[in-house]
C-alpha positions in Angstrom: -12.0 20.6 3.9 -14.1 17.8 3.4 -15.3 18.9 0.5 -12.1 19.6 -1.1 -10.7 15.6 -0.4 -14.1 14.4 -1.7 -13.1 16.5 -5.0 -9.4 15.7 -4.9 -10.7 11.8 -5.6 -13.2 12.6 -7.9 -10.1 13.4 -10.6 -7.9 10.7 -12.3 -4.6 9.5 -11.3 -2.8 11.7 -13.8 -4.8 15.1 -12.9 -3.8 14.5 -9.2 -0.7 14.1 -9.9 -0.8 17.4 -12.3 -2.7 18.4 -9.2 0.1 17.9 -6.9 3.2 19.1 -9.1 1.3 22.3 -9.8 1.0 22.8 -5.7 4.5 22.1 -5.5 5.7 24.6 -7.7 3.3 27.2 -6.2 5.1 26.3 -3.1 8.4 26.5 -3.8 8.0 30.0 -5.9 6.7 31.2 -2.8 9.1 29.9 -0.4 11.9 30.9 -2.6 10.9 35.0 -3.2 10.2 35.1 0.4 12.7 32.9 2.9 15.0 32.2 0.3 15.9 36.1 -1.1 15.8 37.5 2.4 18.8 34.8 3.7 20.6 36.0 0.0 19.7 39.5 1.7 21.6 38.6 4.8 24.2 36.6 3.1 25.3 39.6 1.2 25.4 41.7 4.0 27.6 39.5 6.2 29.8 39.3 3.7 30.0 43.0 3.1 30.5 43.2 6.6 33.0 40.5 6.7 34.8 42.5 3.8 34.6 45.7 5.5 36.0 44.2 9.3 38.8 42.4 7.4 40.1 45.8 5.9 39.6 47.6 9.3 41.7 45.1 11.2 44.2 45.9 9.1 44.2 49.2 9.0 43.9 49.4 12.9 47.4 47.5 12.8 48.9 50.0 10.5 47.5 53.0 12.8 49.4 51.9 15.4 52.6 51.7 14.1 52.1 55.3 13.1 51.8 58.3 15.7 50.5 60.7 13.6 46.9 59.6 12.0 46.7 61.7 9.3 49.7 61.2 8.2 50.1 57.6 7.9 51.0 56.5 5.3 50.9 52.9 6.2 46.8 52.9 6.8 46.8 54.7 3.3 49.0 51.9 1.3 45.8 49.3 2.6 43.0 51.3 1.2 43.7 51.4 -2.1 40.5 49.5 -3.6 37.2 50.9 -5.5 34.9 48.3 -3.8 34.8 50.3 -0.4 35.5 53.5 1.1 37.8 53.9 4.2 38.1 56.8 6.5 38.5 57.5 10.0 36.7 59.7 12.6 38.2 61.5 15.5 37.3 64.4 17.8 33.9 64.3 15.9 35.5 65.0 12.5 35.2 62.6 9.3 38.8 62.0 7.5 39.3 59.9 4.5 42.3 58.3 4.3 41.8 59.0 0.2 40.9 62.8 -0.6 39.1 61.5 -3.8 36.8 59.4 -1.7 35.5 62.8 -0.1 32.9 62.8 -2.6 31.9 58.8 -2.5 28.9 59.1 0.2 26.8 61.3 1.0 26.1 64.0 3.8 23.1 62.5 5.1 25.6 59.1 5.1 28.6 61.2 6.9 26.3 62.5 9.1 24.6 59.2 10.2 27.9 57.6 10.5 28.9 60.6 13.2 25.8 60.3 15.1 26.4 56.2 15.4 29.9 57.1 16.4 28.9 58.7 19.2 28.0 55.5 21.0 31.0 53.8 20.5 33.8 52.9 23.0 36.2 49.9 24.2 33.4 48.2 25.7 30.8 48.5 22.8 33.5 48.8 19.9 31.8 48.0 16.7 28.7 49.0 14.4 27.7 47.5 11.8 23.7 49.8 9.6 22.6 50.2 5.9 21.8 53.5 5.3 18.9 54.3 2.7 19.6 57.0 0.4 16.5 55.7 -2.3 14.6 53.1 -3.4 17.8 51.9 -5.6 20.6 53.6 -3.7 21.9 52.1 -0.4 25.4 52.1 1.5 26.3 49.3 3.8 28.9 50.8 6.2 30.6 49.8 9.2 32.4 51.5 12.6 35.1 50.1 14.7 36.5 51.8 17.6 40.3 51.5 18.4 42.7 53.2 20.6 45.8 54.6 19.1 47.9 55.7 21.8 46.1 57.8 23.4 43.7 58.8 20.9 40.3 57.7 20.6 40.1 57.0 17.0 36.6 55.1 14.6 37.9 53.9 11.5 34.8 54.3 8.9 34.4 51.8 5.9 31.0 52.0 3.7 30.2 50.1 0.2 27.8 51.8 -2.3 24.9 49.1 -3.7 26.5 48.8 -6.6 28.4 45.7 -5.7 26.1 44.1 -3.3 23.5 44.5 -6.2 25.6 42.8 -8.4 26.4 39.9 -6.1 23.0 39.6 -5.4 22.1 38.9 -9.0 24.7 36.8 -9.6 23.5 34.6 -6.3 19.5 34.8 -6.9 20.6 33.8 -11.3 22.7 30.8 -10.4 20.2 29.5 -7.6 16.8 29.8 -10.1 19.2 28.2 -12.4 20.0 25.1 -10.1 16.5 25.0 -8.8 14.8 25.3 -12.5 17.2 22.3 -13.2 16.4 20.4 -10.7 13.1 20.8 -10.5 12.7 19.8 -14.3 14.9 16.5 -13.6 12.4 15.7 -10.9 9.2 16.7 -12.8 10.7 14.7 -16.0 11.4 11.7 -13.2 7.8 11.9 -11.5 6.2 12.3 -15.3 8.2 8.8 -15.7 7.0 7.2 -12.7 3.7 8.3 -13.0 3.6 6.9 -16.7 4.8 3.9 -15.0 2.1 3.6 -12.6 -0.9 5.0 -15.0 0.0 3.0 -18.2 -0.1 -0.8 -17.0 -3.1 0.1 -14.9 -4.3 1.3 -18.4 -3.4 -2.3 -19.8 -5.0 -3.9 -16.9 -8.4 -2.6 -17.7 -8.4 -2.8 -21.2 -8.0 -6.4 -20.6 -10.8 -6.4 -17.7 -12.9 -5.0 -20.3 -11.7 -7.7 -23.1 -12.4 -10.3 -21.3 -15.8 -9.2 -19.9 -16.9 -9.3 -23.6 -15.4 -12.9 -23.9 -12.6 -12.0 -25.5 -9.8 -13.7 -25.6 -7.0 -11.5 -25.0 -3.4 -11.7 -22.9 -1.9 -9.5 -20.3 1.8 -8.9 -20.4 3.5 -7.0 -17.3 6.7 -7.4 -16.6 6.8 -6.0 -12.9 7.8 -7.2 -9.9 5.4 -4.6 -7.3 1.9 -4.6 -6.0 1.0 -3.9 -9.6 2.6 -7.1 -11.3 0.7 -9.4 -8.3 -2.2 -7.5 -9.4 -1.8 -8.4 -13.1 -0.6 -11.9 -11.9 -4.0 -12.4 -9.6 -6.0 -11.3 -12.6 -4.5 -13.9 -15.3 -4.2 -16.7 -12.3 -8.0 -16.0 -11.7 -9.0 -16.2 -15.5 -7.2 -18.8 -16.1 -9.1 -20.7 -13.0 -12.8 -18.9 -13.9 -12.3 -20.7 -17.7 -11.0 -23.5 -16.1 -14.2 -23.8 -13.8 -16.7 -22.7 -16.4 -15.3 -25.6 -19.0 -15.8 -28.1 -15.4 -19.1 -26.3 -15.2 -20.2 -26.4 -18.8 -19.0 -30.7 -18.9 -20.9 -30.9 -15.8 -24.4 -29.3 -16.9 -23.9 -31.6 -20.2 -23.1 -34.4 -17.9 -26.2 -33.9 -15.7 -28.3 -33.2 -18.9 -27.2 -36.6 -20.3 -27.9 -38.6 -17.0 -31.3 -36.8 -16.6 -32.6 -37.4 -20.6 -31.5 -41.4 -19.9 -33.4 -41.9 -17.7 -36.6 -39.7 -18.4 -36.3 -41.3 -22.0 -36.5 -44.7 -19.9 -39.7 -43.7 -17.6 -41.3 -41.8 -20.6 -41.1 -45.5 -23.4 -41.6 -47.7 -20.3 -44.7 -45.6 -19.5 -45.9 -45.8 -23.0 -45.5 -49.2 -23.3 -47.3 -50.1 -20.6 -50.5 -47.4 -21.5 -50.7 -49.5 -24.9 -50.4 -53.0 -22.7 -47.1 -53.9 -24.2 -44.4 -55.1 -20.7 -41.0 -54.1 -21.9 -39.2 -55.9 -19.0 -41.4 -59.2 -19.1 -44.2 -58.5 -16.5 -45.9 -56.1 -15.5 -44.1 -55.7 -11.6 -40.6 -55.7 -13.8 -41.4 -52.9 -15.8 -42.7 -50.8 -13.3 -40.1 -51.3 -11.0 -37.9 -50.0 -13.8 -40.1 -47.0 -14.2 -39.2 -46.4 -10.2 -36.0 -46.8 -10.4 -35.3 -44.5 -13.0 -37.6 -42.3 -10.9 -35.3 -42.8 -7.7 -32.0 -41.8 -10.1 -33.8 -38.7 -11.2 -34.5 -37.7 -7.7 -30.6 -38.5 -6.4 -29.8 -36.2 -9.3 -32.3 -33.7 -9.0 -31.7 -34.0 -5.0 -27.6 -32.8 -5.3 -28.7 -29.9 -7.3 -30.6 -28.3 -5.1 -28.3 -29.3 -2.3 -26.0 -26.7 -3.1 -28.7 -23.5 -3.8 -30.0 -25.0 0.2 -26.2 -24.4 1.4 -26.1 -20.9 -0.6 -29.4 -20.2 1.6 -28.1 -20.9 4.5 -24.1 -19.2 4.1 -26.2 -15.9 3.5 -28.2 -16.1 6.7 -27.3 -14.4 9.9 -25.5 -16.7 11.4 -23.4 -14.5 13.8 -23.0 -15.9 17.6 -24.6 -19.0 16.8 -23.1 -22.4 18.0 -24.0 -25.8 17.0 -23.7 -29.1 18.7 -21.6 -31.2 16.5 -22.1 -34.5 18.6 -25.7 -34.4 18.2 -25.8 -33.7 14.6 -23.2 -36.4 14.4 -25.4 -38.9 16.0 -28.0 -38.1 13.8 -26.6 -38.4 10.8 -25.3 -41.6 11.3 -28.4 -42.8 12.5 -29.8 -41.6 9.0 -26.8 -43.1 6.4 -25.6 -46.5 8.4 -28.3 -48.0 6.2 -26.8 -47.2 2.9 -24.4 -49.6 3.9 -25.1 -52.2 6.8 -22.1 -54.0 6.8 -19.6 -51.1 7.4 -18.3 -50.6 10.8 -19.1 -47.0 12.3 -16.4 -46.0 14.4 -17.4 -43.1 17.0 -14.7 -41.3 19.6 -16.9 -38.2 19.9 -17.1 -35.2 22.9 -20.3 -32.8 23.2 -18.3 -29.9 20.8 -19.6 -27.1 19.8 -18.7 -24.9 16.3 -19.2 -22.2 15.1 -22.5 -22.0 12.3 -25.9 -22.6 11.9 -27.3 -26.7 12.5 -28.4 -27.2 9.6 -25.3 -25.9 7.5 -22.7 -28.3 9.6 -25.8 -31.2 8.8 -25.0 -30.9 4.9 -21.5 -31.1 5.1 -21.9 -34.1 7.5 -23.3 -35.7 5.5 -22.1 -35.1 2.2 -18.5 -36.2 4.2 -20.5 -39.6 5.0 -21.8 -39.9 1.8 -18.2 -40.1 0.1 -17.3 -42.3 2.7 -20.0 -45.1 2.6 -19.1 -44.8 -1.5 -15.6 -46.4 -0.9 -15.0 -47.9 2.8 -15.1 -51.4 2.6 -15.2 -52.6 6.0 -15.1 -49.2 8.2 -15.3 -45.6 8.9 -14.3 -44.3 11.7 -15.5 -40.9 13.4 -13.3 -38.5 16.0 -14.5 -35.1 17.3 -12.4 -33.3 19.7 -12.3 -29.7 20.6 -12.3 -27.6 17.3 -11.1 -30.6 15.2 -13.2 -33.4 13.4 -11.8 -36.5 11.5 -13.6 -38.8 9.0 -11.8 -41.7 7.8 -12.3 -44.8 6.1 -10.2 -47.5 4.9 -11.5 -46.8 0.9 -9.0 -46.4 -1.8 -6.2 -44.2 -1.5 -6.0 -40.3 -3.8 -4.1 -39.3 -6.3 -1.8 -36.4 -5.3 -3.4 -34.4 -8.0 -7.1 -35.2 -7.0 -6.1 -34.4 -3.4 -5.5 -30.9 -4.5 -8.3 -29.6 -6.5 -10.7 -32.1 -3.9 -12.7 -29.5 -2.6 -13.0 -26.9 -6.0 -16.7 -26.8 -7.5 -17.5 -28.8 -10.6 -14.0 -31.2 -10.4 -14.4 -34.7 -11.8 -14.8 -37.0 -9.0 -13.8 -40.9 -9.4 -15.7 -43.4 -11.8 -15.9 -39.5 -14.0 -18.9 -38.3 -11.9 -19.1 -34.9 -11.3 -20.0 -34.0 -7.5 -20.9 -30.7 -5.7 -21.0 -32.2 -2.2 -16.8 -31.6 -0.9 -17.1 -28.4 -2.9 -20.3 -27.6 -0.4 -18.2 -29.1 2.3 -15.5 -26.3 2.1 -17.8 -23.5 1.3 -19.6 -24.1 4.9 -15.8 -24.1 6.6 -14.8 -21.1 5.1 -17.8 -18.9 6.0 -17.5 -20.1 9.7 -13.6 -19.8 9.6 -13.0 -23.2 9.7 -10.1 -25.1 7.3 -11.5 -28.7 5.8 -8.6 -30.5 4.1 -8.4 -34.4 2.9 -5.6 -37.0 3.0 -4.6 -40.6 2.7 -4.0 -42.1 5.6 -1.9 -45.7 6.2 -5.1 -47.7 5.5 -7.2 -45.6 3.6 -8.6 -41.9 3.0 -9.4 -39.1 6.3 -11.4 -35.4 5.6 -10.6 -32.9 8.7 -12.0 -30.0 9.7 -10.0 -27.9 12.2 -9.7 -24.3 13.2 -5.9 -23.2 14.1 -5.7 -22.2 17.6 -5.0 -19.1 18.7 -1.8 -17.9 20.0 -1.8 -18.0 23.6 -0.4 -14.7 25.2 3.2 -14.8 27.0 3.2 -14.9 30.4 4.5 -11.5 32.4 7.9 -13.3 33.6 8.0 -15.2 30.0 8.2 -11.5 28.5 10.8 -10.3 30.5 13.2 -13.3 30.1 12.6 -13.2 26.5 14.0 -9.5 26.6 16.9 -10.4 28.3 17.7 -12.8 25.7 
């Protein structure tokens, strides 16, 4: 079984769907030919029963309106049809109410017919056989016991195949008919659907593959289902890859210009100095220059690999581990407060603990407090409570639209600098299933970072009074 479902997946869309139509149909043939022609079977035989019991009824009213039996002439005005034969048997003899009709059966019929007789009476008053005569020659007959006066009297009714056989063929036709029809209508309607299904998926790859060679190519599907989001998600997320990788590609020539400045700087300054020229005056000047430009290309070089360190440590096993947020607060600021002496540091901190390795939760602290010595001018204040922690400062307020592409990689910060460390900031969050979001407060700019609490489970008497409501 298992290896038939592993080869069932192995074929495309449209051969399982073939697949499946062609079971179908195997199906249905086969539940057709065998439940379906034996309830025809049984249809035609209650009705030829049906036929036959109407007909007797009636001639059982007749007979008894009549004294004489063989003479009446009543039960002989009813029976004047070629579709059955009607007769009677009493003290063991056959009759016909028709002398033509003596030759319509035959003996081994008459004979059957008197045997079953036999076992009829007013408690057990009807019989209904076929009788086999060949492979293409039945009868269908029927026995009903009556009392006529005194006498005990079976009035005999038998059909020949011939008409069965032909409402049988008429039945089985006009049913393969209806069912061909109807199964073509559906196989027509599934072929549709499936082309439905198969041909945008078709479109969807063909573009996947455009655009993997760089291509640039658009995707039209006009559909509201799972398939249309699909083909939505795909154009929304290259749309938002080219828009990264032109951020990316501005960046990188960004960076390239900011390092060659000031590596052209160290490199003449250097030179100059070798061949006892002193660009900048003195000799002090000028080297101080040279270790400035140094320090710049160290900042620079410093952010880069900040984000390949935060990579690193995302792809660690980091699973059950729990860091102290107020010690790696404390730390931090003890680092950064000189960047900045004369800003106030706020702190209303508890001893919290998140989810994530040390070291991870470090970066983005201090990439946070980075940003926010940039632009506080007098403060910044610092709040850690259980699974939330604020940063603000009373810097310059955002624009709406910087507020919401503030945490995407390789965005233009202010003064046109291009910065990895919120886009770092948000990558640590969402591996330990925390949310990071920024916003401008009354007096300045906040950064949170919060986990939504979990829904707390009702209460066994809140359940119940919420049912009866």
């Amino acid at each position: 079984m298992h290896k038939i479902v592993e080869g069932f997946k192995k074929l495309s869309l449209t051969q399982q769907v073939l697949l499946v139509v062609f079971l179908f149909v195997a199906f249905f043939f086969g539940f057709f030919f065998l439940f379906v022609t034996n309830n025809i079977d049984r249809t035609i035989a209650n009705q030829m029963y049906d036929t036959m019991a109407s007909r007797q009824e009636s001639i059982a009213e007749a007979l008894k309106d009549d004294e004489d039996v063989l003479e009446s002439q009543a039960a002989r005005e009813l029976v004047g049809d070629t579709l059955q034969t009607n007769g009677y048997i009493q003290d063991g003899t056959l009759y016909f109410f028709d002398k033509s009709d003596q030759n319509s059966g035959t003996k081994g019929l008459y004979q059957k017919m008197l045997v079953d007789a036999g076992g009829l009476n007013k408690d057990n008053p009807v019989y209904e056989a076929m009788y086999q005569k060949s492979d293409t020659v039945y009868y269908y007959y029927r026995l009903q016991y009556v009392k006529i006066n005194s006498d005990d009297v079976i009035i005999v009714s038998f059909m020949n195949s011939d008409y069965p056989q032909q409402v049988r063929k008429s039945l089985v036709d006009s049913t393969i008919d209806v069912v061909i029809l109807a199964y073509f209508v559906m196989f027509v309607a599934l072929m549709l659907w499936v082309y439905s299904i198969i041909h945008p998926l078709h479109q969807i790859k063909a573009y996947i593959e455009e655009i993997k060679m760089g291509k640039e190519v658009e995707l039209h599907i006009n559909r509201e289902d799972e398939i249309g989001e699909v083909a939505d998600a795909l154009v929304t997320m290259k749309d938002e890859l080219k828009k990264q990788e032109t951020a990316k590609e501005e960046m990188i020539h960004n960076i390239s210009h900011d390092l060659k400045t000031p590596i052209a700087t160290i490199k003449s300054y250097a030179e100059s100095i070798k061949d006892g020229i002193y660009p900048y005056g003195t000799l002090d000047k000028s080297v101080d220059v040279i270790i400035e430009n140094a320090q710049r290309l160290e900042d620079k070089v410093h952010n880069l690999l900040y984000l390949n360190r935060v990579e690193y440590l995302l792809t660690s096993d980091a699973e059950g581990v729990v860091t102290n947020m107020k010690e790696v607060i404390e730390q931090v600021v003890l680092n950064t407060k000189v960047i900045r002496p004369e800003i106030r540091i706020e702190m209303e901190i508890e001893e919290v603990f998140f989810d994530g390795l040390l070291e991870a939760w470090r970066v983005v602290i201090e990439n946070i407090m980075e940003n926010a010595f940039r632009y506080a001018k007098s403060y910044i204040k610092i709040e850690l409570h259980e699974d939330n922690l604020k940063i603000s400062n009373d810097g310059p307020k955002m624009q709406e639209d910087r507020i919401e592409v503030l945490f995407r990689p390789y965005e233009k910060g202010e003064g046109g600098r291009f910065g990895l460390g919120l886009s770092i900031v948000a990558k640590v969050c969402k591996a330990n299933k925390y949310l990071v979001r920024g916003f401008n407060t009354d007096d300045g700019v906040c950064f949170e970072i919060y986990r939504k609490p979990k829904p707390k489970p009702k209460k066994k008497n809140e359940r119940r009074r919420s049912r009866k409501l």
